[in-house]
Kinemage of the C-alpha trace (Angstrom):
@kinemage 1
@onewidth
@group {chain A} dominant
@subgroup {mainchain}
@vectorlist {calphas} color= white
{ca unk a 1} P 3.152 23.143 -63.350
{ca unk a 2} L 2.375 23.132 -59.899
{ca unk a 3} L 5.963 22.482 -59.291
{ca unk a 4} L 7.251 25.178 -60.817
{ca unk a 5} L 4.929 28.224 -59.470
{ca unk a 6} L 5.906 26.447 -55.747
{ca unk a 7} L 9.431 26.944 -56.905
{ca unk a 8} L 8.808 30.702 -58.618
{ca unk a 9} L 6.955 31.866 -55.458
{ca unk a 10} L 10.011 31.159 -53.302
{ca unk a 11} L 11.959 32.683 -55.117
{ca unk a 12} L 9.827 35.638 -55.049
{ca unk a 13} L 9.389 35.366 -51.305
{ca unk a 14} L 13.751 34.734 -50.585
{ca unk a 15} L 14.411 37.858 -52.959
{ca unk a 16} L 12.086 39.984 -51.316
{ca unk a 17} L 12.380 39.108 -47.814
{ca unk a 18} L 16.454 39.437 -48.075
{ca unk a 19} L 15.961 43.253 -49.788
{ca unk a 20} L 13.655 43.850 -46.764
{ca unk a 21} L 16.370 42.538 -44.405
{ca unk a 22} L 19.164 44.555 -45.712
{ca unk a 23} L 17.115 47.425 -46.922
{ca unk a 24} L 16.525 50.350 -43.978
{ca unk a 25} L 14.802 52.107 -46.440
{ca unk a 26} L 12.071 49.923 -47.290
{ca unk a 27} L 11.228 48.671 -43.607
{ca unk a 28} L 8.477 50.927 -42.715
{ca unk a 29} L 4.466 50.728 -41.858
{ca unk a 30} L 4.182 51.366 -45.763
{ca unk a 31} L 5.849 48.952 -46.866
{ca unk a 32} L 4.397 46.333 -44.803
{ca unk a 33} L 0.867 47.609 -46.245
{ca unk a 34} L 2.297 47.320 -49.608
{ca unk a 35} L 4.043 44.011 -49.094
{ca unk a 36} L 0.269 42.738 -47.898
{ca unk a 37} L -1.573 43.790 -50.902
{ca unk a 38} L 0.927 42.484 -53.251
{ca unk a 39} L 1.109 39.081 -51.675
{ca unk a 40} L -2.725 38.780 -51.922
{ca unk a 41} L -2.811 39.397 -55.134
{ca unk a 42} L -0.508 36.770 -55.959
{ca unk a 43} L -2.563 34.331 -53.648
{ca unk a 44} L -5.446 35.597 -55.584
{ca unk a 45} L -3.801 34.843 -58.971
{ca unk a 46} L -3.097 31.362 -57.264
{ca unk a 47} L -6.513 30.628 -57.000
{ca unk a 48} L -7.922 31.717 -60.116
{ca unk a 49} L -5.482 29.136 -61.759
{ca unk a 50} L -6.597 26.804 -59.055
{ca unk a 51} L -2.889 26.331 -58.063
{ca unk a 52} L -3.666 26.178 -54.306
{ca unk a 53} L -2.565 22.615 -53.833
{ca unk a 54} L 0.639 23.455 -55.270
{ca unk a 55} L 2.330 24.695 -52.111
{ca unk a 56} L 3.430 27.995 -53.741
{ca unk a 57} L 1.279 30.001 -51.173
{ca unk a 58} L 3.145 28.355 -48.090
{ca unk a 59} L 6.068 29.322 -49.662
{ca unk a 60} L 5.599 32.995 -49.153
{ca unk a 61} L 4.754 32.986 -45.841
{ca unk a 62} L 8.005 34.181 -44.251
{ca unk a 63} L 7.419 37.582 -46.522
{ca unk a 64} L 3.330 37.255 -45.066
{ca unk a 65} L 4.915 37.430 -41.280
{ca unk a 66} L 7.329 40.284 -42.137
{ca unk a 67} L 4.683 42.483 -44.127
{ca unk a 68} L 2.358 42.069 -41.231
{ca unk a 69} L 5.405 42.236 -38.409
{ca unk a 70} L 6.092 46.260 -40.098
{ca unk a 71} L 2.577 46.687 -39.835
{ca unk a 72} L 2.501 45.399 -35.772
{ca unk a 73} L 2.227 47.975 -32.451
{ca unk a 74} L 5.608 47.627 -31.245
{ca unk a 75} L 5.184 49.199 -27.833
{ca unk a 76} L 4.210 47.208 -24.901
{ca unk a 77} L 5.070 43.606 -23.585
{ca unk a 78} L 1.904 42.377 -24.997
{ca unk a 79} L 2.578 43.596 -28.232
{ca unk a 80} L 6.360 41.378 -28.051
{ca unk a 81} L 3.924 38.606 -27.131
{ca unk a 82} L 1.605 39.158 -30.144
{ca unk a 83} L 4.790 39.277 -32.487
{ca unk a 84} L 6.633 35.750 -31.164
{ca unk a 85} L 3.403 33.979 -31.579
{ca unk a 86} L 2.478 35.341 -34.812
{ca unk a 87} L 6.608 34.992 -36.731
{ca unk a 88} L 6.728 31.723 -36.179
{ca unk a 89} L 8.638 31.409 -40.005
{ca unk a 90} L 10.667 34.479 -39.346
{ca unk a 91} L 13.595 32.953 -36.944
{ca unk a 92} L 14.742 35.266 -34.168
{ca unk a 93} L 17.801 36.849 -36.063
{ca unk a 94} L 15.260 38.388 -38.922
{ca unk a 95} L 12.515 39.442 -36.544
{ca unk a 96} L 15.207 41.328 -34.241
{ca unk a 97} L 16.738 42.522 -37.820
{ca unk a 98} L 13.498 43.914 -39.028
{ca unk a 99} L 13.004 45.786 -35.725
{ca unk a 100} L 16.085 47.187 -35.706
{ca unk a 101} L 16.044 48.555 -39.347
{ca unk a 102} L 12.732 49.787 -38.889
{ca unk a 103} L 12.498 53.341 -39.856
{ca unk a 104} L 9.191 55.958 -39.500
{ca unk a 105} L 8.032 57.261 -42.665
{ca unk a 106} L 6.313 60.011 -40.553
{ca unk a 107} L 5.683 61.949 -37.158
{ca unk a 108} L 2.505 59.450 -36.249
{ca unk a 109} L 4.986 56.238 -35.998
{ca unk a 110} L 8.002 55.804 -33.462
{ca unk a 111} L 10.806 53.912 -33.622
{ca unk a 112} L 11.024 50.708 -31.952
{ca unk a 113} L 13.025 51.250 -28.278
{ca unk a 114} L 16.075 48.611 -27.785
{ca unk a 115} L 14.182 48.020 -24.672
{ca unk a 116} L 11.247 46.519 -26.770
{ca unk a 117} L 13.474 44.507 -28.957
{ca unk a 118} L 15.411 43.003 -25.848
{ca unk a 119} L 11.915 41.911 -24.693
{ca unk a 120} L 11.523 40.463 -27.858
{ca unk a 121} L 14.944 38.275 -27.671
{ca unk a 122} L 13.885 37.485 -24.167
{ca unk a 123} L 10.535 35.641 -25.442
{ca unk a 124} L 12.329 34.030 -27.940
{ca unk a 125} L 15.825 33.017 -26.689
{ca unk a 126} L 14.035 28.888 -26.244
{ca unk a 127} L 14.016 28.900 -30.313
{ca unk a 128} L 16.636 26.669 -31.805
{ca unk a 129} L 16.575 28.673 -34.909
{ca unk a 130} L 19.241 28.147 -37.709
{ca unk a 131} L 21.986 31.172 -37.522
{ca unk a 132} L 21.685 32.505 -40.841
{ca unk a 133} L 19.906 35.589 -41.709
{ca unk a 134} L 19.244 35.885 -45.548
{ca unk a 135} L 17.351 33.295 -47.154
{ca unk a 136} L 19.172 31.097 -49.727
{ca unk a 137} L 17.556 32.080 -52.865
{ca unk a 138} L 19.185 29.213 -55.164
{ca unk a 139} L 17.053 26.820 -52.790
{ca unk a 140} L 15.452 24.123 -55.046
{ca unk a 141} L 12.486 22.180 -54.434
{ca unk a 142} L 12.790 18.442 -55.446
{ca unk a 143} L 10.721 17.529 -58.374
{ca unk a 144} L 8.906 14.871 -58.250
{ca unk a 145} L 7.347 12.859 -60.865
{ca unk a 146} L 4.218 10.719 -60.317
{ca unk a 147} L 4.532 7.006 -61.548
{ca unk a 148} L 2.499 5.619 -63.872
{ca unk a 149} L 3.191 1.827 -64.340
{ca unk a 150} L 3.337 0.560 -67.918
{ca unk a 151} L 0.978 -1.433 -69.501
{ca unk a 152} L 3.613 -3.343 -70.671
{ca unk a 153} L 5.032 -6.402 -68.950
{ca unk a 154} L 8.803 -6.840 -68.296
{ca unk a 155} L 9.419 -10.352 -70.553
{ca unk a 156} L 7.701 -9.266 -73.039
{ca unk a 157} L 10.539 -6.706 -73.977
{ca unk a 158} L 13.156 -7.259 -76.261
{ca unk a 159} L 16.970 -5.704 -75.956
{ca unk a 160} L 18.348 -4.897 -78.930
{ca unk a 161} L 22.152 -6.608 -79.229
{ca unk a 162} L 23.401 -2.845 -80.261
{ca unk a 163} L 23.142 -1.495 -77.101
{ca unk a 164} L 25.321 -3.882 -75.382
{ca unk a 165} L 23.453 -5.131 -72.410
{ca unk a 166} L 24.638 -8.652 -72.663
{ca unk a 167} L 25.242 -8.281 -68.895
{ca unk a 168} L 21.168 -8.296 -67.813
{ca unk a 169} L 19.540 -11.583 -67.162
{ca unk a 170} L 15.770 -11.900 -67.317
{ca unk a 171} L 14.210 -13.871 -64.521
């Protein structure tokens, strides 16, 4: 179970996170706000089915960083500082994406200068990020079953002749 809500919530998190990337319309101060509530609800939800340990939370926290990226001051130097340490899932190629579609929903925000997102590039040209910009939303976990040894012991089984396994030796 845990498996598959780990598996669900990246899904969730690569669908969303690729609308927001291709999106102008939706990357706004708003939507970050929005973003944040609905991800804490689902963290919430997590918990109540005590599906912490699962890993599903971890998985949205590229979407986490972007909400909370909209939601940033994008002004000074300090504020390009506060935004490298704090995307640290996003890779460079998102977070300068984001910026540039970022569009004011009204007169109290501006947009962000290309001076602010070449500071931005300039903190974070030492990443070795991977080049690709959309998540891969067909990404699948492995699943992994525990083992749970048999109380049976291995000479104490019989092969039936009709399924032809002549070729096994017991040891």
């Amino acid at each position: 179970v845990q498996q598959v809500f780990k598996q669900l919530f990246y899904m969730i998190n690569a669908v969303a996170l690729n609308n927001l990337l291709l999106r102008k319309d939706v990357c706004s101060w708003s939507t970050g706000m929005q973003l944040r509530f609905n991800i804490s609800q689902l963290e919430e939800w997590l918990r109540g089915k005590n599906l912490q340990q699962s890993g599903a939370a971890q998985t949205l926290e590229p979407l986490i960083q972007a909400a909370q990226l909209l939601q940033l001051k994008k002004k000074t130097s300090e504020d390009a500082e506060a935004i490298c340490s704090l995307c640290t899932s996003l890779t460079t190629q998102q977070i300068v994406k984001i910026l540039n579609l970022y569009t004011p929903v009204n007169e109290f925000e501006e947009r962000v200068t290309v001076a602010f997102i070449r500071d931005i590039q300039a903190h974070l040209q030492e990443r070795n990020d991977p080049p690709q910009l959309l998540l891969d939303f067909k990404h699948m976990f492995p699943v992994l079953f525990p083992f749970n040894p048999s109380s049976i012991t291995m000479d104490s089984i019989h092969l039936p002749a009709s399924l032809n396994l002549e070729f096994l030796n017991k040891v």
